[in-house]
RODO-2510 file (C-alpha; in nm, 4 decimals, decimal comma):
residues 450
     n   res          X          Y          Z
     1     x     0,0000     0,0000     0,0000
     2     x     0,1382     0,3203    -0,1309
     3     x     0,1265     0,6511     0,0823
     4     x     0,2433     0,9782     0,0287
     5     x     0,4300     1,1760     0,2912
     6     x     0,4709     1,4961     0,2944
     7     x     0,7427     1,7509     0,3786
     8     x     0,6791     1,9327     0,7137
     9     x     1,0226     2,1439     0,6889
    10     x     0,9556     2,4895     0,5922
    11     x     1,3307     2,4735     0,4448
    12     x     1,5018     2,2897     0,1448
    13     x     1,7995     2,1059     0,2466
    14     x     1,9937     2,0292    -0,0910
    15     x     1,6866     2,1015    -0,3303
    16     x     1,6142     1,8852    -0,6671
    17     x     1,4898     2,1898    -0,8175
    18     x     1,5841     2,4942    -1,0369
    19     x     1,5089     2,8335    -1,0836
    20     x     1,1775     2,9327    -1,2569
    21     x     1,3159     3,1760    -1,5474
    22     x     1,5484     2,8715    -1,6571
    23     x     1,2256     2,7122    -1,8038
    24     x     1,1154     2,9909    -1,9842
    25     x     1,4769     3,0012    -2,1289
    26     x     1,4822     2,6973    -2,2583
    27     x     1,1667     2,7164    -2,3871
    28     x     1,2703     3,0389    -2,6121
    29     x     1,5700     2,8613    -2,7464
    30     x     1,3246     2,6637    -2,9588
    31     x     1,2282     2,9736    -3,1878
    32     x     1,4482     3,0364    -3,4161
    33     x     1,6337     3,3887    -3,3921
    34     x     1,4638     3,4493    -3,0488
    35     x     1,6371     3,6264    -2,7108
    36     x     1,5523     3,6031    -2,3677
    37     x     1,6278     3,8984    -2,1659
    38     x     1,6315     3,8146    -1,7617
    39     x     1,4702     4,1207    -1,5522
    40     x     1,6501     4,0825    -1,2470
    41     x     2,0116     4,1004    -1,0812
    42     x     2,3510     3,9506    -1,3264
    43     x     2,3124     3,6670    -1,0749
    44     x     1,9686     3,5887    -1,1797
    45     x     2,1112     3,5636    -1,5576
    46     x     2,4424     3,3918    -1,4560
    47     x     2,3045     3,1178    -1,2592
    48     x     2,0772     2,9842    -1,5534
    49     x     2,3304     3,0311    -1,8376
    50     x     2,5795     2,8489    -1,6482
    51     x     2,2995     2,5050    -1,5423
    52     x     2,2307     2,4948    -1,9064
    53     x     2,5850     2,4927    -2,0718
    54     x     2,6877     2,2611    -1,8615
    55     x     2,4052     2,0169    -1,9225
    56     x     2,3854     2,0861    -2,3022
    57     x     2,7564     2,1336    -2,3489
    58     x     2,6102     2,4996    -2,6161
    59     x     2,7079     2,8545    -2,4734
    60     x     2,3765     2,9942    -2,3975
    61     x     2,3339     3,3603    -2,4404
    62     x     2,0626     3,5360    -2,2194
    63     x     2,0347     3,9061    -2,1381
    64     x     1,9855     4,0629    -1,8647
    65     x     1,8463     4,4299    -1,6857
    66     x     2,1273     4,3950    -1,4370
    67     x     1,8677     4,5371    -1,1682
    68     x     2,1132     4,6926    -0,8738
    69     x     2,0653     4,8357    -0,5284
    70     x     1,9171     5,1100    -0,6686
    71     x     1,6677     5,0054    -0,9384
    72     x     1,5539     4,7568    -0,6441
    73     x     1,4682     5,0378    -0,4480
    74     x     1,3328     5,2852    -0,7223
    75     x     1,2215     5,0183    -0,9960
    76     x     1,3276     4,8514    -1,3093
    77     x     1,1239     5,0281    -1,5148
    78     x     1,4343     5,2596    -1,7390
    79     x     1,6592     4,9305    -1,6893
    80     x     1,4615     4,6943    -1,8957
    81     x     1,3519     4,9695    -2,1225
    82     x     1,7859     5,0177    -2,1934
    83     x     1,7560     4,6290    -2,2074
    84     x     1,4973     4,5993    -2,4682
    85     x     1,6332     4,8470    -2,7181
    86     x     1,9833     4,7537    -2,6712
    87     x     1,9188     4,3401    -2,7485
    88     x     1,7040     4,4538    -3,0406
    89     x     1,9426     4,6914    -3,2135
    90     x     2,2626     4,4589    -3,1421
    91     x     2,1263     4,0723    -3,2380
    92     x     1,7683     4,1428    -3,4224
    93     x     1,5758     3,8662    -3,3263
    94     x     1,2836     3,7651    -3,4020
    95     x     1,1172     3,7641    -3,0508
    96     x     1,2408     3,8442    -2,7501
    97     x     1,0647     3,6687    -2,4077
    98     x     1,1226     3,8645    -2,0716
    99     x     1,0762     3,6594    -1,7500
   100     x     1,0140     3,7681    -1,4181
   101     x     1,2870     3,6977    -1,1492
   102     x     1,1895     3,6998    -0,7578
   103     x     1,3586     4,0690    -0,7248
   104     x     1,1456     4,2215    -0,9751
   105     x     0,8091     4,0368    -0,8348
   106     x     0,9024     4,1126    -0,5213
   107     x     0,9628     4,5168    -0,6253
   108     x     0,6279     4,4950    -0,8140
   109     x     0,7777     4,6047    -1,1846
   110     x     0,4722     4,5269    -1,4110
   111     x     0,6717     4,4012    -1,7216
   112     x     0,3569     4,3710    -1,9010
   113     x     0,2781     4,7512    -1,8798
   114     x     0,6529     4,8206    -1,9239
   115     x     0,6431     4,6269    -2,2552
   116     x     0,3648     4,8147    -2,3887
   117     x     0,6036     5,2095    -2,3211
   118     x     0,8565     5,0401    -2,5355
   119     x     0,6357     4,9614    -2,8228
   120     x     0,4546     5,2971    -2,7838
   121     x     0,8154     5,4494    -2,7708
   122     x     0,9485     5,2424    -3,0626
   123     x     0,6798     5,1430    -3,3373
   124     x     0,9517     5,0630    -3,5538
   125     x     1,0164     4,7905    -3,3343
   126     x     0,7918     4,4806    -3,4928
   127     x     0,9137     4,1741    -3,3270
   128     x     0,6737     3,9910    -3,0615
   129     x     0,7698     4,0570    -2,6658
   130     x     0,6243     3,8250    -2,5053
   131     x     0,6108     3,8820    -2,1123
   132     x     0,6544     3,5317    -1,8652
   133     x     0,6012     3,5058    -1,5116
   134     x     0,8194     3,2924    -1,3647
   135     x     0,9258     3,4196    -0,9866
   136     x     1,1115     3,1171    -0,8293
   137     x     0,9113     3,1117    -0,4733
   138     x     0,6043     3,0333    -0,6469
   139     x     0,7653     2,7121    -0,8868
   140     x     1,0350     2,5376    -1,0329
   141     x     1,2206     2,5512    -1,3673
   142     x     0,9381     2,3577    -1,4461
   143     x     0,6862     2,6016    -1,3842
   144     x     0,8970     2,8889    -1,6167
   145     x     0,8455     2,6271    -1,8570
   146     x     0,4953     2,6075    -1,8421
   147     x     0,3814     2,9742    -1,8150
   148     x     0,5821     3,0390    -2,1165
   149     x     0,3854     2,8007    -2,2898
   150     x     0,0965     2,9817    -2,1882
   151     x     0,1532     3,3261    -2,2936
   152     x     0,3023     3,1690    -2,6240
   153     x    -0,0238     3,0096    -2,6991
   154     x    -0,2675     3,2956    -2,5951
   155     x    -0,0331     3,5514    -2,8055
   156     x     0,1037     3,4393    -3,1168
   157     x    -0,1352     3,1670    -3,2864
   158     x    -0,4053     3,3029    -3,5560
   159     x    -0,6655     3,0945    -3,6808
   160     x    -0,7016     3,1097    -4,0364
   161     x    -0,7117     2,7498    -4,2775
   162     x    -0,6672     2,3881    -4,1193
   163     x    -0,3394     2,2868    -4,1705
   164     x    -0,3833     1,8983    -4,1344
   165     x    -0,0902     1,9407    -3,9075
   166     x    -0,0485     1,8061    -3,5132
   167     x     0,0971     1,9742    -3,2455
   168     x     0,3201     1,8543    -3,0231
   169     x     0,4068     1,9802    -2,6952
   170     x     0,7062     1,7601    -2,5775
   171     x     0,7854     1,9497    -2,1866
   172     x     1,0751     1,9782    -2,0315
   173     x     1,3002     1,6597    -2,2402
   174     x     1,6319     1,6636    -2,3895
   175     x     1,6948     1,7503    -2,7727
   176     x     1,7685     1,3383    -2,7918
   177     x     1,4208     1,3053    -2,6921
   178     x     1,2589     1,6255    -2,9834
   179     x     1,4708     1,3932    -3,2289
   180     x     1,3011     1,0693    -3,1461
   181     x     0,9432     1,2623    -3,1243
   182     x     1,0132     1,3593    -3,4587
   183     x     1,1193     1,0446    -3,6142
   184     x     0,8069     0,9112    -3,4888
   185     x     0,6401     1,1440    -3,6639
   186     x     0,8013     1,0874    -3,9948
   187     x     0,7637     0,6932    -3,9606
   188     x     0,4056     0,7656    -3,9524
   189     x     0,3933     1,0376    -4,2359
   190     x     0,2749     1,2979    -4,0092
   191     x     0,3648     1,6500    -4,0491
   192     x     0,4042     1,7947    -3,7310
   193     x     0,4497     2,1132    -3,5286
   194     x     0,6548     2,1086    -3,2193
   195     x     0,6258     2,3169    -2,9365
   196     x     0,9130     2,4254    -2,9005
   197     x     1,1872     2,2529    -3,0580
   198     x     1,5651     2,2963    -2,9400
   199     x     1,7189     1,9618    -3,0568
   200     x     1,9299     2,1755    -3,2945
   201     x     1,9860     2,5036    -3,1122
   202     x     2,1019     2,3462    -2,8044
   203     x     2,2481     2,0870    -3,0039
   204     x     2,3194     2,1554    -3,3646
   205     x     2,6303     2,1159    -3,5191
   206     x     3,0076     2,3073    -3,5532
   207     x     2,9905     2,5527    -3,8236
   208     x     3,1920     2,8191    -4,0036
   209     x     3,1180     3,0710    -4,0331
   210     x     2,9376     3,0753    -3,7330
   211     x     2,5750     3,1499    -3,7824
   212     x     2,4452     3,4999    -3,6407
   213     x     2,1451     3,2588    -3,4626
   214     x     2,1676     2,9069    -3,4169
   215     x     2,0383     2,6538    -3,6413
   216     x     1,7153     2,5532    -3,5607
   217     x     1,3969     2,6168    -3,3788
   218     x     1,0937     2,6445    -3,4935
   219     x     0,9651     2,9553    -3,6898
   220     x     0,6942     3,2501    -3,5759
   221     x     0,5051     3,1964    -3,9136
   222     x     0,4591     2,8199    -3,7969
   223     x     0,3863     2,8706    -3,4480
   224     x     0,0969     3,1203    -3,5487
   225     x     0,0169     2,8349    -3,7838
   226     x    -0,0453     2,6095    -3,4904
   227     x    -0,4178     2,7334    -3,4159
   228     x    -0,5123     2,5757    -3,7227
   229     x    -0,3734     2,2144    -3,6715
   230     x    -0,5600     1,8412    -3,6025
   231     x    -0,4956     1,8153    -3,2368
   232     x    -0,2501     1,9306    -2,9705
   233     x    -0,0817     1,6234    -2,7910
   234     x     0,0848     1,7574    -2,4568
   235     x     0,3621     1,5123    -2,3672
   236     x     0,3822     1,6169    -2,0136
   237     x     0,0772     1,7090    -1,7616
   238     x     0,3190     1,9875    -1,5734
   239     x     0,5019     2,1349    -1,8562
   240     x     0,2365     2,1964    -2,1801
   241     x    -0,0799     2,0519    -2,0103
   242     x    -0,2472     2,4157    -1,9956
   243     x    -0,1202     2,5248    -2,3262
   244     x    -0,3153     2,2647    -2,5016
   245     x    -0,5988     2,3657    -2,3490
   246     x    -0,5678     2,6791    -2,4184
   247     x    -0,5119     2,6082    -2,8073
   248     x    -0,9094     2,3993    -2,7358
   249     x    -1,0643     2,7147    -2,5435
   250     x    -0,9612     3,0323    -2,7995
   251     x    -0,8573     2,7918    -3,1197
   252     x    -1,0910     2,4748    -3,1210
   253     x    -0,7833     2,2345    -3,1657
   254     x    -0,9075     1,9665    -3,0027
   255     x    -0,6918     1,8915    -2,6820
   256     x    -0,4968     1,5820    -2,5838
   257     x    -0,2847     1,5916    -2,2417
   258     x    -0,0866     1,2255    -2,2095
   259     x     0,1795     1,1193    -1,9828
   260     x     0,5189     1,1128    -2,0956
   261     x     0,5895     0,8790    -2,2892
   262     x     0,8762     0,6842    -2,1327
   263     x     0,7904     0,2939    -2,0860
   264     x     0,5856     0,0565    -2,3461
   265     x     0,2218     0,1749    -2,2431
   266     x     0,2982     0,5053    -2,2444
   267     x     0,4662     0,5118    -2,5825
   268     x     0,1732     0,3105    -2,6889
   269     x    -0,1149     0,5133    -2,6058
   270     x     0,0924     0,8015    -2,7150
   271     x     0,1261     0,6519    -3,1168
   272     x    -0,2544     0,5278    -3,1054
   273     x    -0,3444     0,9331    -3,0061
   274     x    -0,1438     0,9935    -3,3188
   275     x    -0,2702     0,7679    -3,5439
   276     x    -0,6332     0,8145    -3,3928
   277     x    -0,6083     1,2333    -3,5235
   278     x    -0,4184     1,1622    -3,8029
   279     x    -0,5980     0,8537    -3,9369
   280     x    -0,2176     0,7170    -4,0030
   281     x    -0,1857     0,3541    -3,9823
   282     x     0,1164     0,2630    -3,7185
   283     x     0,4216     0,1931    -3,9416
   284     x     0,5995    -0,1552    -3,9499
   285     x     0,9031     0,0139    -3,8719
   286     x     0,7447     0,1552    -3,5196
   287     x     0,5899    -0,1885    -3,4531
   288     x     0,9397    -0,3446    -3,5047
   289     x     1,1012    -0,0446    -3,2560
   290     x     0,7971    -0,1639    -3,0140
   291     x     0,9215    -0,5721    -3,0121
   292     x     1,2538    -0,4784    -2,9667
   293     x     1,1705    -0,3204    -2,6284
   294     x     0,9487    -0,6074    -2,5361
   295     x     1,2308    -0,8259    -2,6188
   296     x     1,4711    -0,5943    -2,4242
   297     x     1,2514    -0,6249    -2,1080
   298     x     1,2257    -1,0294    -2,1300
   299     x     1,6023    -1,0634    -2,2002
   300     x     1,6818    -0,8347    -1,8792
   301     x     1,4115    -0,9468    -1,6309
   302     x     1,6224    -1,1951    -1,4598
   303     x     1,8216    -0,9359    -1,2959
   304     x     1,5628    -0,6362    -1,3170
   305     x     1,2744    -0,8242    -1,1359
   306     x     1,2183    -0,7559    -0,7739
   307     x     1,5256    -0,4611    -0,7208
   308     x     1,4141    -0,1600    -0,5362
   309     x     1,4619     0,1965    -0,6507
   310     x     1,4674     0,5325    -0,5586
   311     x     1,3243     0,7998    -0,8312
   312     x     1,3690     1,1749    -0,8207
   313     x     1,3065     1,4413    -1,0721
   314     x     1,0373     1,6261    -1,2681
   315     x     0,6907     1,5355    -1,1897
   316     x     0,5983     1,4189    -1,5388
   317     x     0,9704     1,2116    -1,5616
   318     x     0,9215     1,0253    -1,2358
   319     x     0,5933     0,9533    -1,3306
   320     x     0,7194     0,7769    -1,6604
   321     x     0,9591     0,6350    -1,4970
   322     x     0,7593     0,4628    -1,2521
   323     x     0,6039     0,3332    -1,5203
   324     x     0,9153     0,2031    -1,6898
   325     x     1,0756     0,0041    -1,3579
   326     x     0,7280    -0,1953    -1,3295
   327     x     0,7241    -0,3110    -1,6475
   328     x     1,0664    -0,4121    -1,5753
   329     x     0,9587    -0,6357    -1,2888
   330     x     1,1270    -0,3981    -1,0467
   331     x     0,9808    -0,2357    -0,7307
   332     x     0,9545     0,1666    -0,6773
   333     x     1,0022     0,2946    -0,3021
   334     x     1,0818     0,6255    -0,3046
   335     x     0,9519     0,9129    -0,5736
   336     x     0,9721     1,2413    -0,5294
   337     x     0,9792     1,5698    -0,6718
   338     x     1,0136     1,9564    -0,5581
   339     x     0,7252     2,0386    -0,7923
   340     x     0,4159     2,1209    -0,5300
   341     x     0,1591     1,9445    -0,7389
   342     x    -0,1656     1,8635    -0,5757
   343     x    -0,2131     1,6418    -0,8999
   344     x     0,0841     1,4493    -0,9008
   345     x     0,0755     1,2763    -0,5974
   346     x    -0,2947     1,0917    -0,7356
   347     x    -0,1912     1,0144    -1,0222
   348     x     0,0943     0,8173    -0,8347
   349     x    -0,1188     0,6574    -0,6316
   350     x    -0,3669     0,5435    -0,8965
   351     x    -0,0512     0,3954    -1,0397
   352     x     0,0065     0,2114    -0,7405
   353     x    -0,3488     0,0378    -0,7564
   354     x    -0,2612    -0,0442    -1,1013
   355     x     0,0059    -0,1984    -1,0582
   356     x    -0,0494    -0,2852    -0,6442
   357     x     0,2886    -0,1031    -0,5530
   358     x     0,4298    -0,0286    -0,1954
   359     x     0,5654     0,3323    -0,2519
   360     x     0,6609     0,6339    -0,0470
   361     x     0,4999     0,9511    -0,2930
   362     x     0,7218     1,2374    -0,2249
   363     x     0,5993     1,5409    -0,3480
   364     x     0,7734     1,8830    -0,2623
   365     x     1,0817     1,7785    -0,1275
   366     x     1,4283     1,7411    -0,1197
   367     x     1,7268     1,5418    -0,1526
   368     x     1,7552     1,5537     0,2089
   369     x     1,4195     1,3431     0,2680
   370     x     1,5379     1,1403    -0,0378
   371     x     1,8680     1,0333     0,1202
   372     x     1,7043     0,9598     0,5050
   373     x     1,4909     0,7618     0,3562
   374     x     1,7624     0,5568     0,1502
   375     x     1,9646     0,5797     0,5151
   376     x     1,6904     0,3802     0,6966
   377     x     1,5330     0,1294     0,4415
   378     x     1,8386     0,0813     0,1381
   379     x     1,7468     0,0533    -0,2501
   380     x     1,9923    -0,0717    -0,5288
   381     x     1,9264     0,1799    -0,7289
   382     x     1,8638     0,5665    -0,7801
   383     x     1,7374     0,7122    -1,1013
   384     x     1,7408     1,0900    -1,1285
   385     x     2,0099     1,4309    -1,2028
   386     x     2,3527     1,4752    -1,1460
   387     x     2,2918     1,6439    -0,8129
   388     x     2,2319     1,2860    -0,6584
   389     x     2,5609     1,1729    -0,6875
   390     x     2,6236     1,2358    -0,3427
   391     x     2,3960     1,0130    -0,2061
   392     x     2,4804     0,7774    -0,4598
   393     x     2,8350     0,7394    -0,3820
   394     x     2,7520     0,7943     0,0173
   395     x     2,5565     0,4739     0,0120
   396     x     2,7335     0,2631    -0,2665
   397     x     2,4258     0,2543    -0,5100
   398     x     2,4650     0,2769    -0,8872
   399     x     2,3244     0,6418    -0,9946
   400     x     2,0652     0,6173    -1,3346
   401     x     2,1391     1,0010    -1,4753
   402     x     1,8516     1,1086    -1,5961
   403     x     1,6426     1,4717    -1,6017
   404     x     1,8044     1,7995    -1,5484
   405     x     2,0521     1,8852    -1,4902
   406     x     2,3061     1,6107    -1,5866
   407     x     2,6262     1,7989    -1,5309
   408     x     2,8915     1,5351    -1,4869
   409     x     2,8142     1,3111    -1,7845
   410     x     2,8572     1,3955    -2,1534
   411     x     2,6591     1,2690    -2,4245
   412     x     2,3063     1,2472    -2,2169
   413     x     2,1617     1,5317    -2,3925
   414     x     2,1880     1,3500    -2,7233
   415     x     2,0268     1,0901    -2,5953
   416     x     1,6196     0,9911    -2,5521
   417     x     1,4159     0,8318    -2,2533
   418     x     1,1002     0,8545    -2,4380
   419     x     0,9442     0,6347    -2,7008
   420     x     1,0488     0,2651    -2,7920
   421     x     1,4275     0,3483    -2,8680
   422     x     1,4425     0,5028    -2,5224
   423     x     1,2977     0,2426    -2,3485
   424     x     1,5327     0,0337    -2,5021
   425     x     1,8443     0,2354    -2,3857
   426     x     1,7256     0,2814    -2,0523
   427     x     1,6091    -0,0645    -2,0312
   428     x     2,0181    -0,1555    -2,1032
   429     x     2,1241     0,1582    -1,8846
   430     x     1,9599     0,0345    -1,5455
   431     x     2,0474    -0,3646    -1,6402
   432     x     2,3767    -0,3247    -1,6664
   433     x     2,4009    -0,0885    -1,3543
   434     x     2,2640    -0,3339    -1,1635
   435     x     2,4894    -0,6128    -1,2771
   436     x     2,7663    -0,3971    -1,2125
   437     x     2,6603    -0,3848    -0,8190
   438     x     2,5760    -0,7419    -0,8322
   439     x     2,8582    -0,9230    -0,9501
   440     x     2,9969    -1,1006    -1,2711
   441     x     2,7038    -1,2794    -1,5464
   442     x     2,8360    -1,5340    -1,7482
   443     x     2,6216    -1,7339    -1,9992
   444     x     2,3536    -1,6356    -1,7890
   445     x     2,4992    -1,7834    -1,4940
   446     x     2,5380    -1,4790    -1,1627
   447     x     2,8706    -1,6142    -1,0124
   448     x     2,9260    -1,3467    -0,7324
   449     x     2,6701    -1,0973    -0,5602
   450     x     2,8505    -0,8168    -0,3607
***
């Protein structure tokens, strides 16, 4: 019988989370030629830029109003004005997004009304400015995310002629994982719109000259293109879930909010959605990808079946990943997340009585909890970011990397969780952990457990 505890500390002791305006960030690397300008202190820029380079291995560019002692006493308001005009005249994007940081909520600069001087100031100026909310004592980087993908929907779209096109709202995943969305949607002939898509700007390629704007990203003309598609498939209940319905209440695309699709039933009932818009028949090619992961599982459960874990992450990731481990046979203790979800934690436990699990549901927490947990009743494995290496090493557990940020790996970017070929790969990643803790396999045979 699962239960879910909650955190009674009204402090964080080693947090799982990040700050808010890294979502909306990210998010805005996935137009092509847009900027995001950071209204807040340098810290509030340098912090961010810093996570994401070292997770995506890019430099990441983002501007900031460099707010000081003075500006927090007197306002923001000339600062991001300065900020604005400068970004525009000296890279010319195409959009520029402006988050919110907790000094400038916490001054009260309305960035909104701010926005709307400049343009009045500077009609010349024709590029979108899209204002995000994203203070970090009200959410995660996760939450940054997801307001951007609000405002983004409710200001840019235009209805005009159906498109026959689908949207697809992937969340908070790597650019391995936008890839393997998007070969999915070219095995199935479907011509897709993704929401937002950074597998080449925060991955692309070395180039020379270098381009003015990464390659990449998907265009404004396509994104107001989106009101007239199929459907909108949201790949993630935290990070996208609202935007799709928001594309339902002002566009009447017809809304479709699934859980990530990491494991074999999620993948599943994420390529029948598909094919249940699109009237596409499932391709041999995806059915083949789909037996190799069932094959995967069977070949591994020997050594999978029964081993307890420990999962930490983003709400929608653990979720999946729950998922995942029971098809593998293997048994979920501890889950957790620092997203303060009042949904989460029942969707978890209807995936308990699924499934009949005996889990401690985490939500709002910290590493902290994670670890004294770990300390009193041990796991053999832990699946989540970099930042868990600690505990990992502390009590001689192999450490799964996966979710953000993964700072002392390379490569994981590249890489996908989601869909058959992730399976697959994480299938082999948490196997061969595993044996590694065990002891030595040969033909089939375990000859030492440690």
């Amino acid at each position: 019988m699962s239960t879910v505890v909650k955190q009674e500390r009204a402090v964080s002791i080693n947090p799982l989370r990040a700050c808010a305006p890294i979502g909306a960030m990210l998010a805005t690397f996935g137009i092509h030629g847009a900027l995001t300008i950071n209204h807040g202190s340098q810290g509030c820029a340098t912090y961010p830029r810093h996570q994401m380079a070292r997770h995506f291995r890019e430099p990441v560019e983002v501007a900031t109003s460099s707010l000081t002692e003075s500006t927090t006493i007197y306002g923001g308001r000339e600062n991001l004005l300065a900020a604005i005009k400068n970004v525009y005249e000296r890279f010319n994007p195409t959009m520029i997004t402006v988050c919110s940081t907790c000094l400038s909520e916490t001054i009260g600069d309305d960035i909104p009304a701010f926005i709307d001087e400049f343009k009045g100031l500077n009609p010349e100026i024709d590029i979108p400015i899209l204002a995000v909310k994203s203070p970090s004592y009200v959410g995660t980087h996760i939450t940054g995310f997801d307001n951007f993908l609000k405002e983004l929907a409710l200001a840019l779209p235009r209805k005009t002629r159906p498109n026959k096109r689908v949207n697809i709202i992937p969340g908070w995943v790597n650019p391995g994982d936008i890839r393997e969305i998007k070969e999915i949607l070219s095995e199935m002939q479907i011509d897709g719109l993704v929401l937002t898509d950074y597998s080449d700007t925060l991955d692309g390629g070395l180039y020379s000259p270098r381009p003015h704007f990464p390659k990449g990203g998907i265009s404004l003309d396509e994104i107001k293109d989106s009101a007239n598609a199929l459907g909108t498939i949201a790949l993630q209940k935290h990070v996208g879930g609202e935007a799709a319905r928001v594309y339902k209440r002002r566009y009447g695309v017809p809304a479709h909010v699934l859980p990530m699709p990491i494991g074999m039933a999620n993948t599943d009932r994420f390529i029948k959605t598909l094919s249940e818009i699109t009237g596409k028949p499932v391709s041999a090619e995806l059915q083949s990808a789909r037996a190799r992961m069932l094959d995967a599982i069977v070949d591994t459960h020997m050594i999978t079946t029964g081993a307890k874990v420990a999962i930490y992450g983003d709400p929608d990731l653990v979720e999946g990943l729950v998922r995942l481990v029971v098809e593998m046979g293997m048994e979920p203790k501890y889950v957790a997340t620092a997203t303060d979800s009042k949904t989460w934690p029942t969707d978890l436990m209807a995936l308990s009585e699924e499934f009949n699990l005996d889990m401690e549901i985490m939500p709002k927490t910290d590493l902290y909890a994670i670890h004294k947990k770990m300390k009193a009743h041990p796991v053999d494995l832990l699946i989540g970011h970099s930042k868990g290496k600690y505990i990992a090493d502390e009590e001689k557990v192999p450490l799964i990397r996966a979710g953000f940020p993964v700072e002392d790996r390379y490569g994981y970017h590249r890489r996908s969780v989601v869909g058959y070929k992730g399976g697959v790969y994480l299938v082999d990643k948490i196997t061969n952990a595993l044996l590694a803790k065990k002891g030595a396999l040969v033909s089939n045979t375990l000859l030492e457990f440690k």
